[in-house]
N, CA, C and O atoms as a GROMACS GRO file, in nm:
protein
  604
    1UNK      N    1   6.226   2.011  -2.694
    1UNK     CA    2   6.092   2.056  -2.665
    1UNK      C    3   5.994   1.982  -2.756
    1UNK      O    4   6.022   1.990  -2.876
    2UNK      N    5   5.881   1.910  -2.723
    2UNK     CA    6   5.756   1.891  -2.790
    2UNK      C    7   5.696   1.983  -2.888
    2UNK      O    8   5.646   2.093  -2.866
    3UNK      N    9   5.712   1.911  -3.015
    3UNK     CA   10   5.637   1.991  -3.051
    3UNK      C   11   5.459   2.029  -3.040
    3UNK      O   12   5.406   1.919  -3.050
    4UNK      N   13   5.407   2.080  -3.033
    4UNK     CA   14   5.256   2.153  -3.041
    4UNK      C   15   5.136   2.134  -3.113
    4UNK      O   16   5.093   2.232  -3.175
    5UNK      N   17   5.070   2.025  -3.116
    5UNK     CA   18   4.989   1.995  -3.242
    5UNK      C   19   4.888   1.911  -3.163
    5UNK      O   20   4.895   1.829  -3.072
    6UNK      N   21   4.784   1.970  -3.242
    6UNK     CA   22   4.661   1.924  -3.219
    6UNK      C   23   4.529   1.890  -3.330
    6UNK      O   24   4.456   1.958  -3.403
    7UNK      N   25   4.544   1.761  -3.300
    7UNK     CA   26   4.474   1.637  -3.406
    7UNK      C   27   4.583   1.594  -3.526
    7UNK      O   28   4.551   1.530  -3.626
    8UNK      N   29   4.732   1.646  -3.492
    8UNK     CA   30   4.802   1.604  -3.628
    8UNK      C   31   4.872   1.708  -3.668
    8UNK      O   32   4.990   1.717  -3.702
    9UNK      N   33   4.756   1.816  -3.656
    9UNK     CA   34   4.784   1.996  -3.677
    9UNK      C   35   4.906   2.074  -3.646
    9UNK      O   36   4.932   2.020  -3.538
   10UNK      N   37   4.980   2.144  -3.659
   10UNK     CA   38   5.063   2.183  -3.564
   10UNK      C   39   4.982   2.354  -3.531
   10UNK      O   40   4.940   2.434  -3.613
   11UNK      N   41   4.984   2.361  -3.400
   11UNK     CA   42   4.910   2.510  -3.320
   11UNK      C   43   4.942   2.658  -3.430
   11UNK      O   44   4.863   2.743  -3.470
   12UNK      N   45   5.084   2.643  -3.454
   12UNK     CA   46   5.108   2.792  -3.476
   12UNK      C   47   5.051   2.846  -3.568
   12UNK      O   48   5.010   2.958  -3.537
   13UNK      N   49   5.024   2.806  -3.700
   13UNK     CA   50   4.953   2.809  -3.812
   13UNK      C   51   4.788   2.839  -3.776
   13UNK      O   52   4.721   2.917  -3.844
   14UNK      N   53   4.752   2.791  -3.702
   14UNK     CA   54   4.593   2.835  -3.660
   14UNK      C   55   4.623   2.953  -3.608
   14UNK      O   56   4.601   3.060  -3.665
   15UNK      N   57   4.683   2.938  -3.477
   15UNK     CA   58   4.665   3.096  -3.400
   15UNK      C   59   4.750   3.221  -3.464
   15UNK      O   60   4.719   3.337  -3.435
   16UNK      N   61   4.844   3.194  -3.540
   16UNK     CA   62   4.876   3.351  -3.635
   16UNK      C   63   4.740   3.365  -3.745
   16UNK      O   64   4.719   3.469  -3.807
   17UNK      N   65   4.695   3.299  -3.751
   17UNK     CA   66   4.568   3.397  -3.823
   17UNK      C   67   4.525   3.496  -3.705
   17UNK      O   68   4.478   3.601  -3.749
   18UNK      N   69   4.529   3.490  -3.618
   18UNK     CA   70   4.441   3.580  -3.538
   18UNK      C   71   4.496   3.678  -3.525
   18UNK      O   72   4.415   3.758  -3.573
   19UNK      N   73   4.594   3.744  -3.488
   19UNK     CA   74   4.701   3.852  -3.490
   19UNK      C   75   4.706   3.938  -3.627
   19UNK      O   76   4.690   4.059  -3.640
   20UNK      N   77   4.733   3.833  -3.735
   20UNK     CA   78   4.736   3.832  -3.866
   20UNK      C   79   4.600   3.914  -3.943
   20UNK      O   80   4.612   4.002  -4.028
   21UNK      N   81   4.494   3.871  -3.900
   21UNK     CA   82   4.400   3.951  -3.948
   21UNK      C   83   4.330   4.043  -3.858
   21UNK      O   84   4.273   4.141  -3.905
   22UNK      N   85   4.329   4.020  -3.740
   22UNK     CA   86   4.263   4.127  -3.646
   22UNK      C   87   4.352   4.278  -3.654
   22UNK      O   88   4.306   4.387  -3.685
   23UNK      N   89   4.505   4.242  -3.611
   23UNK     CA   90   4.585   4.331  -3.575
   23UNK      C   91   4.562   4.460  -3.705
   23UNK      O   92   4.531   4.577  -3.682
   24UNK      N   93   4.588   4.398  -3.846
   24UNK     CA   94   4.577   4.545  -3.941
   24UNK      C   95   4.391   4.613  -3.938
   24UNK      O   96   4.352   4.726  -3.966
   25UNK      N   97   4.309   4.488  -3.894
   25UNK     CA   98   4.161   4.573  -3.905
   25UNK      C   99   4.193   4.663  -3.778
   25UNK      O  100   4.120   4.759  -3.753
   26UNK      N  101   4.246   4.648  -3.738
   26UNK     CA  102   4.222   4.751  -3.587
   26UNK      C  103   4.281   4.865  -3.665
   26UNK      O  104   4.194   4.945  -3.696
   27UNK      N  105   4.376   4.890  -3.698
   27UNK     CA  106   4.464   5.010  -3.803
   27UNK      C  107   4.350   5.057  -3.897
   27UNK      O  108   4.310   5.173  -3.895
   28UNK      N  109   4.296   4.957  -3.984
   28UNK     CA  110   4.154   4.997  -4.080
   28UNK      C  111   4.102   5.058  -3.981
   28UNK      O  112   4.071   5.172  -4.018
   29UNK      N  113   4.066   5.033  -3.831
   29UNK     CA  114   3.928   5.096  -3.818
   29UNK      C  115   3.978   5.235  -3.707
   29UNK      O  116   3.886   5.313  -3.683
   30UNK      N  117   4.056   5.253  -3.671
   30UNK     CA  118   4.134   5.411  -3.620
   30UNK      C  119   4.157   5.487  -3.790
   30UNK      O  120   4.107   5.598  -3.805
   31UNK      N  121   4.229   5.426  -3.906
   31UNK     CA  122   4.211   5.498  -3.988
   31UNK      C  123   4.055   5.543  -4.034
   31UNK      O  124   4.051   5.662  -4.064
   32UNK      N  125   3.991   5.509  -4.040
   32UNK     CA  126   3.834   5.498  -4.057
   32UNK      C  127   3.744   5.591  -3.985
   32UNK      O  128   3.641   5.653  -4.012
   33UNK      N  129   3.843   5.574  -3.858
   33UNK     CA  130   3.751   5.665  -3.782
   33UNK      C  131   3.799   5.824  -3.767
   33UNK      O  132   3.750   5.908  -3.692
   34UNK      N  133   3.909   5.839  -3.860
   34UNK     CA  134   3.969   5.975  -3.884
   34UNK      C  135   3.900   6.057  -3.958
   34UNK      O  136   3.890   6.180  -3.951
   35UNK      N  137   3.845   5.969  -4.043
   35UNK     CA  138   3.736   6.043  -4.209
   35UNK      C  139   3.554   6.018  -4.142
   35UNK      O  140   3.470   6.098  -4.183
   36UNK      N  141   3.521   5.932  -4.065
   36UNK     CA  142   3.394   5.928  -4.082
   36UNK      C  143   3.288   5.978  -3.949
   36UNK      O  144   3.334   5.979  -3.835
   37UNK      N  145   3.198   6.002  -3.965
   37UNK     CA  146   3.137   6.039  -3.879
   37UNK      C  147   3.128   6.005  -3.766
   37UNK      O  148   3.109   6.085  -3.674
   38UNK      N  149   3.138   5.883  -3.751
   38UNK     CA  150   3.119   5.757  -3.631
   38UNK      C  151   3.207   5.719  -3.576
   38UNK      O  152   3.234   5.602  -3.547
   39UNK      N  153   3.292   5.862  -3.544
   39UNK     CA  154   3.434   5.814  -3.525
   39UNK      C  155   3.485   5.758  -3.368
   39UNK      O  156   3.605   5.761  -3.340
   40UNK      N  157   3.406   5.719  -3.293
   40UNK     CA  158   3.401   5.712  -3.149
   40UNK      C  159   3.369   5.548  -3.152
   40UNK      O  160   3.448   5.468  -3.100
   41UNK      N  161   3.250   5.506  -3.214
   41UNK     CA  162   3.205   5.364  -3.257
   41UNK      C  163   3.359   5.276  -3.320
   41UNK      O  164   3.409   5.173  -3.275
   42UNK      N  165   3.403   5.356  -3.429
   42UNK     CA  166   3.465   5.273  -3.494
   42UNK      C  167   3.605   5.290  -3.434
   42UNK      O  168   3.684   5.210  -3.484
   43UNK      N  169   3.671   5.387  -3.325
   43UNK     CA  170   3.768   5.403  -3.237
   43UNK      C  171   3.803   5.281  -3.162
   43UNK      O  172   3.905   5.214  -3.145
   44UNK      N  173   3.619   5.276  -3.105
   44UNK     CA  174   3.620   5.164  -3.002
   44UNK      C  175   3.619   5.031  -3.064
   44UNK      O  176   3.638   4.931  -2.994
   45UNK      N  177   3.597   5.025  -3.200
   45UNK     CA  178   3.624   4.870  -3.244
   45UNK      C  179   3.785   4.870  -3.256
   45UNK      O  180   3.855   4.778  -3.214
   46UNK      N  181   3.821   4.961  -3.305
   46UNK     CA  182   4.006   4.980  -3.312
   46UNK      C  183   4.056   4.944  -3.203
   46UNK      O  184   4.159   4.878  -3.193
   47UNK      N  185   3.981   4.990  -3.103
   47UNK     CA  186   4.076   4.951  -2.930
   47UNK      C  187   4.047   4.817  -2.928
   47UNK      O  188   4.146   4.744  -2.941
   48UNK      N  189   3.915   4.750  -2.912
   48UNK     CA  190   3.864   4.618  -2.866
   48UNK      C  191   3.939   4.531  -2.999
   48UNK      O  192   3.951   4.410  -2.976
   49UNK      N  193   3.974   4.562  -3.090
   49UNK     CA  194   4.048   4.462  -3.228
   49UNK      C  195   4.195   4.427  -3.160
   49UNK      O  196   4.243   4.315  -3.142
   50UNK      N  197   4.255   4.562  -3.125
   50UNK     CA  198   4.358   4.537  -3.066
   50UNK      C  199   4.418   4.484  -2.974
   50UNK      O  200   4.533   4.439  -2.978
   51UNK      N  201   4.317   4.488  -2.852
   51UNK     CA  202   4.352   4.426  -2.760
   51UNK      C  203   4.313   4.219  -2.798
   51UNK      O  204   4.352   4.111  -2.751
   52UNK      N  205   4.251   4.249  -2.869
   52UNK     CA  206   4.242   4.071  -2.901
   52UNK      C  207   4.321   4.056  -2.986
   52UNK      O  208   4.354   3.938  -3.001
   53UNK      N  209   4.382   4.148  -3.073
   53UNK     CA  210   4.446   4.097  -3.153
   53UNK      C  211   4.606   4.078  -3.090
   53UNK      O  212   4.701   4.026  -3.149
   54UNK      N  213   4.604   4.130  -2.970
   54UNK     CA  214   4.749   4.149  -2.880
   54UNK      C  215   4.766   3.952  -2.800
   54UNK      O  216   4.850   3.862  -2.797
   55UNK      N  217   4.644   3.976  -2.758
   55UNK     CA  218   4.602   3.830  -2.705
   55UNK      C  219   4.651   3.720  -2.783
   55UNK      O  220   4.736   3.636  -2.752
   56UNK      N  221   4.580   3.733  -2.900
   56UNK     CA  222   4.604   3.654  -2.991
   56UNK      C  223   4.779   3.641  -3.050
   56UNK      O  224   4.820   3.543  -3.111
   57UNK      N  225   4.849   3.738  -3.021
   57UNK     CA  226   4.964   3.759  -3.085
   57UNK      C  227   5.056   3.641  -2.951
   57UNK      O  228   5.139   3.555  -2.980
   58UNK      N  229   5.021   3.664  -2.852
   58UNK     CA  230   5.065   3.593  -2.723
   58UNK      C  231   5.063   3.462  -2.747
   58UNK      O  232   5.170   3.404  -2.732
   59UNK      N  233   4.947   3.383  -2.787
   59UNK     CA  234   4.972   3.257  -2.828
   59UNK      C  235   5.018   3.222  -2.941
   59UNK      O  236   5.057   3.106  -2.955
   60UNK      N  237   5.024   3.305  -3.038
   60UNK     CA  238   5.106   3.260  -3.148
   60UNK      C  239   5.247   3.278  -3.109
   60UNK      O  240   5.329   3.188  -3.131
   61UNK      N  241   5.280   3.389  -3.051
   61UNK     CA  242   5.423   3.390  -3.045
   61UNK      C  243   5.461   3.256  -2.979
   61UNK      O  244   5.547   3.179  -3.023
   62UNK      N  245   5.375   3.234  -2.851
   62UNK     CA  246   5.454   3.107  -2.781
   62UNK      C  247   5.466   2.962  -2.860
   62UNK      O  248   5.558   2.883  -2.840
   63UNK      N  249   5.355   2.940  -2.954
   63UNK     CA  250   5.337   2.822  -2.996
   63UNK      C  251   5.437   2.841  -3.130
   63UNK      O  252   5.460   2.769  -3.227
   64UNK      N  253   5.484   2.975  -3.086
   64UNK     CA  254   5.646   3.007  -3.285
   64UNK      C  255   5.748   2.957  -3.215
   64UNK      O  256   5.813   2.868  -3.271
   65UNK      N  257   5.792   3.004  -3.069
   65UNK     CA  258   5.862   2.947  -3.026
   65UNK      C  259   5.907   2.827  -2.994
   65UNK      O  260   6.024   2.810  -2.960
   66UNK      N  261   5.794   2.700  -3.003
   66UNK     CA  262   5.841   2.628  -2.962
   66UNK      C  263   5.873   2.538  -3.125
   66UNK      O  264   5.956   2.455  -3.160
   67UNK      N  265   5.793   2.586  -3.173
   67UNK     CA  266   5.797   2.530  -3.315
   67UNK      C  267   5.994   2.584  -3.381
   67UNK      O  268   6.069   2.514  -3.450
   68UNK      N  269   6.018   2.713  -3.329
   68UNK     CA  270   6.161   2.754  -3.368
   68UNK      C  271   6.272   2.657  -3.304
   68UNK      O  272   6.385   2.637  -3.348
   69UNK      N  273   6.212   2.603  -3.190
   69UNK     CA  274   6.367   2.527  -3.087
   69UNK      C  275   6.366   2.318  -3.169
   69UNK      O  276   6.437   2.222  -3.139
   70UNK      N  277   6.265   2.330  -3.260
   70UNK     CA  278   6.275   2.204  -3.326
   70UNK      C  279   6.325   2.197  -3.460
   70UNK      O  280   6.333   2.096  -3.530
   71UNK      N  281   6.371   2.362  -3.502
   71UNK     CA  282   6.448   2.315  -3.655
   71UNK      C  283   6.600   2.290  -3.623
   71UNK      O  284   6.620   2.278  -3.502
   72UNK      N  285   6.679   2.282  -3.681
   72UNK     CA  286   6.738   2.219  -3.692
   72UNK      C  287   6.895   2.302  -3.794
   72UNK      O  288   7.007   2.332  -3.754
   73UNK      N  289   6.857   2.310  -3.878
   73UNK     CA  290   6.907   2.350  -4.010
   73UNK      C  291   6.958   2.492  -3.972
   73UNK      O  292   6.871   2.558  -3.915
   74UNK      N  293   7.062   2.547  -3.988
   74UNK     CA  294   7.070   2.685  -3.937
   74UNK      C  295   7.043   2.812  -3.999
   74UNK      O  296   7.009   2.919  -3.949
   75UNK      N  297   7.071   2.763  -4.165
   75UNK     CA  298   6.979   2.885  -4.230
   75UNK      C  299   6.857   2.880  -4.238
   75UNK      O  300   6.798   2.966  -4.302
   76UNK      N  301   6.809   2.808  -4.193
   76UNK     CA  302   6.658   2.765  -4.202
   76UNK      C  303   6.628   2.876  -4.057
   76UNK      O  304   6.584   2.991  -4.061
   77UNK      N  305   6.661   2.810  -3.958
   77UNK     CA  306   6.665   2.880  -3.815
   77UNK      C  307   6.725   3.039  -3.771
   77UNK      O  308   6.724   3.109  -3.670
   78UNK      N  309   6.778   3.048  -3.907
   78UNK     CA  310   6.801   3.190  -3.913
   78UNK      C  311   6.726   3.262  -3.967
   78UNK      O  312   6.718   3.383  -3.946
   79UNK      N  313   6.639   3.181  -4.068
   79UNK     CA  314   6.496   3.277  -4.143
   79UNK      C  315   6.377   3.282  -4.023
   79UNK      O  316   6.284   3.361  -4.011
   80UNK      N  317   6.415   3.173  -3.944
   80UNK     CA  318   6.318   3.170  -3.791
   80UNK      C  319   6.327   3.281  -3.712
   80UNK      O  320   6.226   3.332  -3.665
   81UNK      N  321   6.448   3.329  -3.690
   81UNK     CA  322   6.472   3.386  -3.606
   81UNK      C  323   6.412   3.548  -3.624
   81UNK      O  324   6.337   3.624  -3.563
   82UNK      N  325   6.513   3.547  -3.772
   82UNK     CA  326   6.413   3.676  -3.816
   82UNK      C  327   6.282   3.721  -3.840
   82UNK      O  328   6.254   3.839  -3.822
   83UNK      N  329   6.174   3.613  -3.892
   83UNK     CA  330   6.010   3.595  -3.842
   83UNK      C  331   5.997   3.614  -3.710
   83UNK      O  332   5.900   3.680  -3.672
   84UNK      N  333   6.093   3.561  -3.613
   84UNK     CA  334   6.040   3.610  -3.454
   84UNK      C  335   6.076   3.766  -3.417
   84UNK      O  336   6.015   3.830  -3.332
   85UNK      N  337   6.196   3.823  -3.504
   85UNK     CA  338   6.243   3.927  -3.423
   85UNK      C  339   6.122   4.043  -3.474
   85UNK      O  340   6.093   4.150  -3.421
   86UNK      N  341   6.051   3.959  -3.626
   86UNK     CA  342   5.990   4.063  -3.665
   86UNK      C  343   5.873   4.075  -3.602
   86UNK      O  344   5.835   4.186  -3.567
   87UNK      N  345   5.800   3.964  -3.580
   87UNK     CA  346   5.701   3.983  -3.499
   87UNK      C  347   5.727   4.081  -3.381
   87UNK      O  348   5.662   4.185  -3.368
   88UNK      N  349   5.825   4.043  -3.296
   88UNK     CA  350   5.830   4.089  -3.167
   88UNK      C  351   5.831   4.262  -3.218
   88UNK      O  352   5.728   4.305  -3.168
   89UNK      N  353   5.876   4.341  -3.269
   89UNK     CA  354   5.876   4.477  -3.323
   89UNK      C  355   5.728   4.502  -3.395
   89UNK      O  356   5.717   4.609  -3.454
   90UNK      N  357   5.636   4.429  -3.395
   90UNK     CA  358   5.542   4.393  -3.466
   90UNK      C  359   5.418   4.418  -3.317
   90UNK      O  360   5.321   4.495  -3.310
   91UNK      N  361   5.461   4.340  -3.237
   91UNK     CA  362   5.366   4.319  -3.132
   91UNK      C  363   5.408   4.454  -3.027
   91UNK      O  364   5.320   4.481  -2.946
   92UNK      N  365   5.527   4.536  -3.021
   92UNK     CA  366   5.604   4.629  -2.952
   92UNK      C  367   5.484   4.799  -3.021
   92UNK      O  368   5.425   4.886  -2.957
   93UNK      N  369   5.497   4.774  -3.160
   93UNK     CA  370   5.393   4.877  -3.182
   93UNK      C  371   5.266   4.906  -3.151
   93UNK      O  372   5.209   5.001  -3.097
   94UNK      N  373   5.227   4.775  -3.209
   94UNK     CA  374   5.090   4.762  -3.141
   94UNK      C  375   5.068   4.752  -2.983
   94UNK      O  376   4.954   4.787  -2.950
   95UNK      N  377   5.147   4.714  -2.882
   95UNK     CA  378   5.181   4.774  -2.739
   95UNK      C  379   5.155   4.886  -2.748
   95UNK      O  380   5.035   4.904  -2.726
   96UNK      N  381   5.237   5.019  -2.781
   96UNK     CA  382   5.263   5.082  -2.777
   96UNK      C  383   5.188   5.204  -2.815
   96UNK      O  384   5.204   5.318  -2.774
   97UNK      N  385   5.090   5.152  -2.911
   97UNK     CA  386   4.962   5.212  -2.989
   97UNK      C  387   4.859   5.221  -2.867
   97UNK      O  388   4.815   5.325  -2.818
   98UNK      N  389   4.826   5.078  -2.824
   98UNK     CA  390   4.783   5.042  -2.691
   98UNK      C  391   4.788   5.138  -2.545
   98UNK      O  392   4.702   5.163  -2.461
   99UNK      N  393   4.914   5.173  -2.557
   99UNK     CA  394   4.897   5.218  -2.410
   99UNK      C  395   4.915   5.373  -2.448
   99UNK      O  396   4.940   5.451  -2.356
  100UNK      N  397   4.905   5.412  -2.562
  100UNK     CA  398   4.897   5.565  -2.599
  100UNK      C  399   4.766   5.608  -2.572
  100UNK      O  400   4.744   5.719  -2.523
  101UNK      N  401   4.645   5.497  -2.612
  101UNK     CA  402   4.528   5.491  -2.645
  101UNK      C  403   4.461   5.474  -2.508
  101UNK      O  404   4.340   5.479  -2.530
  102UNK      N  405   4.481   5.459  -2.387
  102UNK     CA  406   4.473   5.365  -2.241
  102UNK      C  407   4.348   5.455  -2.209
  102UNK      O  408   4.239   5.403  -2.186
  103UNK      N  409   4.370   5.612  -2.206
  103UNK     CA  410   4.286   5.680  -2.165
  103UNK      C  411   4.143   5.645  -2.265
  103UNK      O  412   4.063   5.559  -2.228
  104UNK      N  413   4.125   5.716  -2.382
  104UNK     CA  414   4.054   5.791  -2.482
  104UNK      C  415   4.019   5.654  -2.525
  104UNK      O  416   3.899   5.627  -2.524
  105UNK      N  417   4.085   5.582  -2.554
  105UNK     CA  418   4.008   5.422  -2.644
  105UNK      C  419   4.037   5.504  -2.769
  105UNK      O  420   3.961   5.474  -2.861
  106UNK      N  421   4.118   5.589  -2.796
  106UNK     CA  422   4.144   5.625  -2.942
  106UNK      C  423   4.282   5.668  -3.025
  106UNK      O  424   4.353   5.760  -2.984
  107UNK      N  425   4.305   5.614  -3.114
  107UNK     CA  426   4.460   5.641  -3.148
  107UNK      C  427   4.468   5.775  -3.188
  107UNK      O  428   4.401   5.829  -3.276
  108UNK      N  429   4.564   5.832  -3.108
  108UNK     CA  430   4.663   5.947  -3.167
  108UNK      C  431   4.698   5.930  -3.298
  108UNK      O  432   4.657   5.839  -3.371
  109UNK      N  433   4.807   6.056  -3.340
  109UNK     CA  434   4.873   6.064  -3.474
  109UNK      C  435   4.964   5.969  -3.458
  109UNK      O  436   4.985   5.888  -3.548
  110UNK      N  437   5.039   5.967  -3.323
  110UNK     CA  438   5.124   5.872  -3.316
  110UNK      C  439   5.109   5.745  -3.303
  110UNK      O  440   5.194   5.674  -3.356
  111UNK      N  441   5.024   5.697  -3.247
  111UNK     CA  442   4.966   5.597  -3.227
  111UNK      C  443   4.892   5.509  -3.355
  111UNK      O  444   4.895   5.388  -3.376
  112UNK      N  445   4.821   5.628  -3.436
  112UNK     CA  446   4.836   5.565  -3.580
  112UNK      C  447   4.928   5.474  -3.654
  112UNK      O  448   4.919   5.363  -3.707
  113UNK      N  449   5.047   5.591  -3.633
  113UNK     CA  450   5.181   5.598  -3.675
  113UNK      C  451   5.204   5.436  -3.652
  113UNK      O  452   5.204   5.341  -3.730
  114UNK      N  453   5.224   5.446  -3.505
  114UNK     CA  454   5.275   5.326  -3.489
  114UNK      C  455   5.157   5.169  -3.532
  114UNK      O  456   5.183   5.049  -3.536
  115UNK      N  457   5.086   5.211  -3.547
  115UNK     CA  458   4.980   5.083  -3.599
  115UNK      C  459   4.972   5.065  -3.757
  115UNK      O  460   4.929   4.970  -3.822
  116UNK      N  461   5.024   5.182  -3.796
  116UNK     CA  462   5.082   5.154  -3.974
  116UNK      C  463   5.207   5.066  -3.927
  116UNK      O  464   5.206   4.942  -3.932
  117UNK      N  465   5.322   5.147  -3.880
  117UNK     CA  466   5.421   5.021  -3.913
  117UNK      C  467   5.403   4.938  -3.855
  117UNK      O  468   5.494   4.861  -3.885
  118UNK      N  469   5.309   4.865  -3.744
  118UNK     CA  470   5.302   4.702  -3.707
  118UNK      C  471   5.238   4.655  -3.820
  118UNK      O  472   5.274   4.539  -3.836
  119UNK      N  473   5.161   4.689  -3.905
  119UNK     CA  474   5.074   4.660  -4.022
  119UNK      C  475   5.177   4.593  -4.134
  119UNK      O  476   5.182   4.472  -4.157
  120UNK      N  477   5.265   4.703  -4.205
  120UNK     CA  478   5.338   4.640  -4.282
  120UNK      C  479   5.458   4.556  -4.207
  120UNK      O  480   5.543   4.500  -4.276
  121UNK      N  481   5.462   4.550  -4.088
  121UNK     CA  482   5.564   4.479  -4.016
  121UNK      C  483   5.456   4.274  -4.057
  121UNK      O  484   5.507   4.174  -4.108
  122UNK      N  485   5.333   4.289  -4.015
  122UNK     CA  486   5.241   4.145  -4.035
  122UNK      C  487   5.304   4.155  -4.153
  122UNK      O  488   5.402   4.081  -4.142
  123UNK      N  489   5.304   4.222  -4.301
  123UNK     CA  490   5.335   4.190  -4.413
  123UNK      C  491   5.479   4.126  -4.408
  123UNK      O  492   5.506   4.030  -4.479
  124UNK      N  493   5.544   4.166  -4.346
  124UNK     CA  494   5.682   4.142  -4.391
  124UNK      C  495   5.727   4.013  -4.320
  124UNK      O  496   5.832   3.961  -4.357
  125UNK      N  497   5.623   3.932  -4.177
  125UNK     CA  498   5.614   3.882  -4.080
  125UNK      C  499   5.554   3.720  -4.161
  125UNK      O  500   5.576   3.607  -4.119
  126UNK      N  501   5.488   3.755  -4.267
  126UNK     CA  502   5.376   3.700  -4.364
  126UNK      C  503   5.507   3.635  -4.442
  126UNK      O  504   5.556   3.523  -4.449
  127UNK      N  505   5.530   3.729  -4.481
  127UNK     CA  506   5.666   3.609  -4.576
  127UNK      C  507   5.748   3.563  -4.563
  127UNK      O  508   5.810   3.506  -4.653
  128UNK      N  509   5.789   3.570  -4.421
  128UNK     CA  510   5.933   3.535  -4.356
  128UNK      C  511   5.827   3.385  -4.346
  128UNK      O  512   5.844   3.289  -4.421
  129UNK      N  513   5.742   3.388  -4.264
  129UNK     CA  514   5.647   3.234  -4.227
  129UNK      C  515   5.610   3.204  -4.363
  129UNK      O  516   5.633   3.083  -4.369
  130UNK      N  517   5.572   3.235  -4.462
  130UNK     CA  518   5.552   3.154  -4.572
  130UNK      C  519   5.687   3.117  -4.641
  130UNK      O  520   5.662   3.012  -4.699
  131UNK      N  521   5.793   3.144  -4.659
  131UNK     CA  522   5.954   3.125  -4.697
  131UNK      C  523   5.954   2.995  -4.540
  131UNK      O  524   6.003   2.886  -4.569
  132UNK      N  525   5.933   3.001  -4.477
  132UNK     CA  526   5.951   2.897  -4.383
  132UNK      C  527   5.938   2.718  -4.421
  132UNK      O  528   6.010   2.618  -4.425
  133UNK      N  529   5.775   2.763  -4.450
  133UNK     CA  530   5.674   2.695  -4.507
  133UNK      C  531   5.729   2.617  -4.609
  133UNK      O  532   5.776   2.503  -4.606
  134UNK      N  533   5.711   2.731  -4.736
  134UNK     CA  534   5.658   2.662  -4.859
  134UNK      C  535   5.813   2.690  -4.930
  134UNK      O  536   5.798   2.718  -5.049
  135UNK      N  537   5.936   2.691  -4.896
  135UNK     CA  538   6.033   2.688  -4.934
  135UNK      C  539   6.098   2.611  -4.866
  135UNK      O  540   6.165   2.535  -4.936
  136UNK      N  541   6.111   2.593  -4.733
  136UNK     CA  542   6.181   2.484  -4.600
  136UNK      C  543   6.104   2.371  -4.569
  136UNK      O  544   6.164   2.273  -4.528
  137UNK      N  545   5.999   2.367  -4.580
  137UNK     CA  546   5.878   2.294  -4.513
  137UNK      C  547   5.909   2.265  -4.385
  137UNK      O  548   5.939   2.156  -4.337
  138UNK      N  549   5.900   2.379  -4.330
  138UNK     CA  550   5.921   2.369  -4.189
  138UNK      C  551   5.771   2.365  -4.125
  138UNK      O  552   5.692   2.458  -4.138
  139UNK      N  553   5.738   2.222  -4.040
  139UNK     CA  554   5.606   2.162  -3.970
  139UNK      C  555   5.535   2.129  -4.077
  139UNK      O  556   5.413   2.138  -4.058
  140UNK      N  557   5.576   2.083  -4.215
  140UNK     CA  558   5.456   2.047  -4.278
  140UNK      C  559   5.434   1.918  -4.302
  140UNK      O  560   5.322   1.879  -4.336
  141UNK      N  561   5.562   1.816  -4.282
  141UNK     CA  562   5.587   1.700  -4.237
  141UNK      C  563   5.713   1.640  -4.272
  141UNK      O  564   5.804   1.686  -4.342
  142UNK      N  565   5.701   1.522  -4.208
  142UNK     CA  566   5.806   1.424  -4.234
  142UNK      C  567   5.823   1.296  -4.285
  142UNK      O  568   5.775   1.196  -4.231
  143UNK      N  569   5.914   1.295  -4.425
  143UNK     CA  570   5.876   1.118  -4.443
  143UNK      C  571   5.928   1.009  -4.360
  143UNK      O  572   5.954   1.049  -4.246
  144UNK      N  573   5.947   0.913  -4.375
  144UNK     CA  574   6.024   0.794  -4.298
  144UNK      C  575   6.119   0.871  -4.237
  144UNK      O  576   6.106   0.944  -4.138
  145UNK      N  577   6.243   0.842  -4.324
  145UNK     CA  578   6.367   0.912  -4.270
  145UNK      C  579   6.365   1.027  -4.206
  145UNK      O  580   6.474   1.048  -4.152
  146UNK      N  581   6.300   1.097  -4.190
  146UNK     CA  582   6.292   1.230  -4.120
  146UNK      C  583   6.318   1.357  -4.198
  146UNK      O  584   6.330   1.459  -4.129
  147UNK      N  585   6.330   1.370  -4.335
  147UNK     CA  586   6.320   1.462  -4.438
  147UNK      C  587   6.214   1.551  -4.403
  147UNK      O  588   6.112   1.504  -4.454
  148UNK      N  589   6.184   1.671  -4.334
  148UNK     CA  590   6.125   1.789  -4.347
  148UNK      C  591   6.058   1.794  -4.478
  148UNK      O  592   6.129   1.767  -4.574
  149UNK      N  593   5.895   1.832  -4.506
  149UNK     CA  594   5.891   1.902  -4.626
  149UNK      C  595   5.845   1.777  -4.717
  149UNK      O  596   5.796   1.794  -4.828
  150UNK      N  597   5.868   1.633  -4.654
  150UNK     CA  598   5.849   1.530  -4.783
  150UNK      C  599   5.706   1.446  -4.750
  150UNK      O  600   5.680   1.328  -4.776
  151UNK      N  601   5.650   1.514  -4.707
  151UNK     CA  602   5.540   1.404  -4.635
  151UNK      C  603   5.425   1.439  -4.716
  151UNK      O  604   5.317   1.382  -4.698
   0.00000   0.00000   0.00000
């Protein structure tokens, strides 16, 4: 498979910011809207965060995938695998928060629930891709020979 890059760039690294930081403000702002007055305003930023931040999770996942079918190395591809499985349990909550919310535009207890653990799931999602990175140098380049990591 090709890899994904644009101007040099490789895709995945841009579009997990978006997931990455939208997905826990949406959690900030259903928690937020439990304590404050404006709790209908800041509900509806929780729904509208989420659903872009779901969007956003869609192209990152695809552009992880293709970036996963070009390593190589198998413990390397096994720390891959587990960044994907975590995401995917990651993006399953926040689903799931989602379609609790379908009616009201507002999270339940449960629905909370489940948007805390996709939250610390990004955390844990965060270091599996930085252990990728900045321990494998996986997509950060290549020298001559094809050494990962030396460029």
């Amino acid at each position: 498979m090709p890899r994904l890059s644009v101007m040099g760039h490789p895709v995945h690294p841009i579009l997990q910011a978006i997931p990455a930081a939208v997905l826990p403000a949406s959690t900030a702002f259903d928690a937020l809207a439990r304590v404050s007055e404006d709790s209908e305003g800041l509900s509806r930023a929780g729904h509208y965060t989420l659903i872009f931040g779901l969007l956003g999770a869609a192209g990152a996942a695809a552009t992880g995938v293709l970036d996963y079918y070009e390593i190589e190395n198998r413990p390397v591809r096994r720390v891959a695998l587990y960044h994907g499985l975590v995401n995917a349990a990651l993006i399953s909550c926040y689903a799931a928060c989602l379609v609790r919310r379908r009616k009201t535009k507002r999270a339940d207890n449960k629905g909370l629930v489940l948007s805390g653990a996709g939250t610390a799931l990004v955390g844990l999602s965060g270091y599996l891709g930085g252990e990728l990175v900045y321990e494998h140098g996986v997509r950060v380049g290549e020298d001559a020979d094809g050494i990962p990591g030396a460029a």
